[in-house]
C-alpha positions as CSV (number, residue, x, y, z in Angstrom):
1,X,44.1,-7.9,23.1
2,X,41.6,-5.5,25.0
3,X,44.5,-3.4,26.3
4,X,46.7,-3.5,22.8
5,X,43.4,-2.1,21.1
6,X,43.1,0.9,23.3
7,X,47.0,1.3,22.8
8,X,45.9,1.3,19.1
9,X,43.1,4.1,19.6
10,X,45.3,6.3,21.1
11,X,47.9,5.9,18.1
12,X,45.3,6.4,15.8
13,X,44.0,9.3,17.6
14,X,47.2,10.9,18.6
15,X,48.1,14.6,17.6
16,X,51.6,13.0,16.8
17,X,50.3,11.0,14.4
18,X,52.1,12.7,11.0
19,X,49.1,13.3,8.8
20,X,48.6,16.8,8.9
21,X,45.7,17.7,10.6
22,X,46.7,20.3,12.6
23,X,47.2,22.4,9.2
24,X,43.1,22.9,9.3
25,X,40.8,24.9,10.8
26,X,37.2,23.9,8.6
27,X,36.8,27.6,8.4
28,X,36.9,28.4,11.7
29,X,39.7,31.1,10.9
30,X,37.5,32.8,8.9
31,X,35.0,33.0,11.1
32,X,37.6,34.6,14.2
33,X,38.5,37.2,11.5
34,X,35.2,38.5,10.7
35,X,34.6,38.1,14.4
36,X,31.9,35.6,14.3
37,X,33.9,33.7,17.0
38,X,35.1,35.8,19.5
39,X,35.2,34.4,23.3
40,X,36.2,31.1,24.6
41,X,32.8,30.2,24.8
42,X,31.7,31.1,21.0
43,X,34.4,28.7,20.0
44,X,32.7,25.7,22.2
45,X,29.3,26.5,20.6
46,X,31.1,26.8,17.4
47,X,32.8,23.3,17.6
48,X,29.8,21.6,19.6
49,X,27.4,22.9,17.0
50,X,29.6,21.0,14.1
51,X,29.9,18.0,16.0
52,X,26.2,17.3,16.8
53,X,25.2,18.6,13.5
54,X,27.7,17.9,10.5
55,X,30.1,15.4,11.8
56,X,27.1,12.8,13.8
57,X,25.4,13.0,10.5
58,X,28.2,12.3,7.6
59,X,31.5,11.6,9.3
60,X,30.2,9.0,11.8
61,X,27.3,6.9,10.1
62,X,30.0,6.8,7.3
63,X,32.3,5.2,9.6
64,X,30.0,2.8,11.1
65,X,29.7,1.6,7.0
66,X,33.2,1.6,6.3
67,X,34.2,-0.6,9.0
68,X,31.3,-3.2,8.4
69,X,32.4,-2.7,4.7
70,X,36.2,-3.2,5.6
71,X,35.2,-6.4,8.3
72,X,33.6,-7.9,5.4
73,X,35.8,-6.9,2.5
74,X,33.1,-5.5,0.7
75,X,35.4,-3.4,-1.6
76,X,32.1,-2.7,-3.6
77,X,30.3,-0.7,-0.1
78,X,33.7,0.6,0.5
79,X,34.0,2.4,-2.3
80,X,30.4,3.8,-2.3
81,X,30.6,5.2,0.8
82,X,34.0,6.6,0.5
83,X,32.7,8.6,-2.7
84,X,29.5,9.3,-0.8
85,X,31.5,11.6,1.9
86,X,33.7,13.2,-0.8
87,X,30.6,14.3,-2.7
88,X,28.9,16.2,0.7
89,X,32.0,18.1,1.2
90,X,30.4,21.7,0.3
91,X,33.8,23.5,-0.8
92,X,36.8,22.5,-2.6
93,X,39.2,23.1,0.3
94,X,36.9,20.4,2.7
95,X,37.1,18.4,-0.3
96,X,40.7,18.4,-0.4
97,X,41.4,18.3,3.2
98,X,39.5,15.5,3.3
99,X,41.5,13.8,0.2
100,X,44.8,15.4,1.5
101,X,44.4,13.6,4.6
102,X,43.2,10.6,3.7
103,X,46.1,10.1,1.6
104,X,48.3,11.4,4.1
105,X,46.6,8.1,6.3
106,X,46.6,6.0,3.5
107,X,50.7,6.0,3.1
108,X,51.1,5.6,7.0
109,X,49.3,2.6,7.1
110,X,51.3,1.0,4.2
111,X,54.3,1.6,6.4
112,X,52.7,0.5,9.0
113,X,51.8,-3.3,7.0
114,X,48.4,-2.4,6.2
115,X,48.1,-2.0,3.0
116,X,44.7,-4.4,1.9
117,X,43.2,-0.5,0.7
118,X,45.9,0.1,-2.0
119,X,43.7,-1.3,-5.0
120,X,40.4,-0.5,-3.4
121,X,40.3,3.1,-4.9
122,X,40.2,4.4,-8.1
123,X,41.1,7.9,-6.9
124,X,41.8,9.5,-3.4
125,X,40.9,8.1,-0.1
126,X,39.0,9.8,2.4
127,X,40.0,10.0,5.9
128,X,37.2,8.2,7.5
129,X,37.6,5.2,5.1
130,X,41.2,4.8,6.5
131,X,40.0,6.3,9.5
132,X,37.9,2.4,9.4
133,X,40.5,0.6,7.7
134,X,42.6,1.0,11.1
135,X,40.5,0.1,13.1
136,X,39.2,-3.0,11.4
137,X,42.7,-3.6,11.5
138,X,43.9,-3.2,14.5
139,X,40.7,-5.0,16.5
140,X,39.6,-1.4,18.0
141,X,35.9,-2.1,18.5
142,X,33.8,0.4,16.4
143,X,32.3,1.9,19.4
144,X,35.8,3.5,20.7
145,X,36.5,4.1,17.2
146,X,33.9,6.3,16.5
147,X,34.5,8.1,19.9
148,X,38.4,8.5,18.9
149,X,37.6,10.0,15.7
150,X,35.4,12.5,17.8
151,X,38.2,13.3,20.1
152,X,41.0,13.7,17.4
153,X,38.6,16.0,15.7
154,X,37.6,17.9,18.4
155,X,41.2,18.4,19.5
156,X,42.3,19.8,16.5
157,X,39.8,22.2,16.0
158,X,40.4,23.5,20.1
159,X,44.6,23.6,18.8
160,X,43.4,25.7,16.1
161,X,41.5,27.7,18.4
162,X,44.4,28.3,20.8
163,X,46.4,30.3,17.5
164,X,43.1,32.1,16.1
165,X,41.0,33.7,18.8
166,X,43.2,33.3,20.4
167,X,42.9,31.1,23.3
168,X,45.4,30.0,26.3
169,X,46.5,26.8,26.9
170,X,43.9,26.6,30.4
171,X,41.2,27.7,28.1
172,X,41.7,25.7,25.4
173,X,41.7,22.4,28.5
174,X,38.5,23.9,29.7
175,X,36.9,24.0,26.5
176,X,37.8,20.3,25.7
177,X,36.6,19.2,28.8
178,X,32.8,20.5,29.0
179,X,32.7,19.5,24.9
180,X,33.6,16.0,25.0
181,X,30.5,15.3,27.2
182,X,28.9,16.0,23.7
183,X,30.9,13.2,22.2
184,X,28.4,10.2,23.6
185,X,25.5,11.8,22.0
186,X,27.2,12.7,18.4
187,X,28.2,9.2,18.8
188,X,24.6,7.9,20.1
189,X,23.0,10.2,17.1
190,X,25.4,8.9,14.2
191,X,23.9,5.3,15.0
192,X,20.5,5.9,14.4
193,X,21.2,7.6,11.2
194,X,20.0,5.7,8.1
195,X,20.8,6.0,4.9
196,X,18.8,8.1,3.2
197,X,19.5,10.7,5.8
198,X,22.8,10.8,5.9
199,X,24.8,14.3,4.9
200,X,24.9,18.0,6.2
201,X,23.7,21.2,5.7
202,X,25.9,23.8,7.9
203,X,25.4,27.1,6.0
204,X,27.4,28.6,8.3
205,X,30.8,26.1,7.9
206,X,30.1,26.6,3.6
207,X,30.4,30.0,4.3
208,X,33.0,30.3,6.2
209,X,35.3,27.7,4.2
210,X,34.6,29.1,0.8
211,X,35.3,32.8,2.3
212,X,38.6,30.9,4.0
213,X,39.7,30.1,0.4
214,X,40.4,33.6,-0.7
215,X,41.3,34.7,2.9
216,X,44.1,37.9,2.4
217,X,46.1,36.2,5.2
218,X,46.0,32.8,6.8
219,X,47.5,30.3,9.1
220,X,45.3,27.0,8.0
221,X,45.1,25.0,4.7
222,X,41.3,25.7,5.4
């Protein structure tokens, strides 16, 4: 079961997996274009910054919630938390990447046989609560979980990267490997985040989404 639950993580984590993430940058081309993000290493202090400081304090602690919530079929916490991370996305195209994804997560599961979420929510889904719904489902402990969210995130920003700055493929590898060794402490930080401190403030990443959003010319939904 050990080794069918890693298999599962790396499903769930998998660039392959047909939800659509690599359509989004989280402002990031806005912020190559106006040359706030120039050189390979710009990008890792870009990305390392949002990890430690937006995603360890909403999209993690949420998680941990969700999957207790999901373990225990507390639709009622479910629910809360899922509107909780919709209402801390700062701009309407986070908002709706968020929503657009999580629906896009949503349907696979249903074709996958999961599909205990389909009267759950009232309107859309966001990614981390299906994000928690597989893993509650498929036995991956919450531990690798929230690590695998980390890496799927943080790969798809450093594939977005690769078309934006842009980087090559050798940069893009060495950029992924020195940030992941942030991944144990976003991971170690989102656990000792309690309730009433949970959310972001990243000026920066409002800035540079709601300026993405009447970008003259763009590759990513955001």
């Amino acid at each position: 079961m050990q080794n069918l639950s890693l298999l599962k993580l790396l499903h769930l984590v998998s660039p392959a997996l047909p939800i659509g993430a690599y359509a989004y940058s989280q402002g990031q081309e806005w912020a190559v274009d106006k040359a706030w993000i120039k050189k390979p290493e710009e990008v890792e202090a870009w990305l390392t910054g949002l990890l430690q400081h937006g995603v360890a304090q909403l999209d993690l602690p949420a998680l941990i919630r969700l999957y207790c919530a999901w373990e225990n079929d507390d639709v009622a916490s479910v629910r809360y938390w899922n509107q909780f991370v919709l209402a801390c996305r700062e701009t309407q195209e986070l908002l709706l990447e968020d929503q657009q994804l999580g629906i896009a997560l949503s349907r696979l599961l249903v074709s996958l046989d999961i599909a205990r979420h389909e009267k759950v929510f009232s309107d859309s889904p966001s990614l981390v609560s299906m994000f928690a719904l597989a893993g509650v489902s498929w036995h991956i402990p919450c531990d690798e979980l929230l690590q695998g969210y980390c890496w799927s995130w943080m790969e798809n920003q450093v594939a977005a990267a690769t078309k934006t700055v842009p980087l090559g493929q050798t940069q893009a590898q060495q950029i992924l490997q020195r940030a992941m060794t942030a991944i144990p402490h976003a991971v170690s930080t989102a656990k000792q985040v309690e309730d009433d401190n949970m959310g972001l403030g990243l000026p920066g990443l409002a800035i540079a989404s709601s300026m993405h959003e009447r970008q003259y010319s763009r590759l990513f939904r955001s």
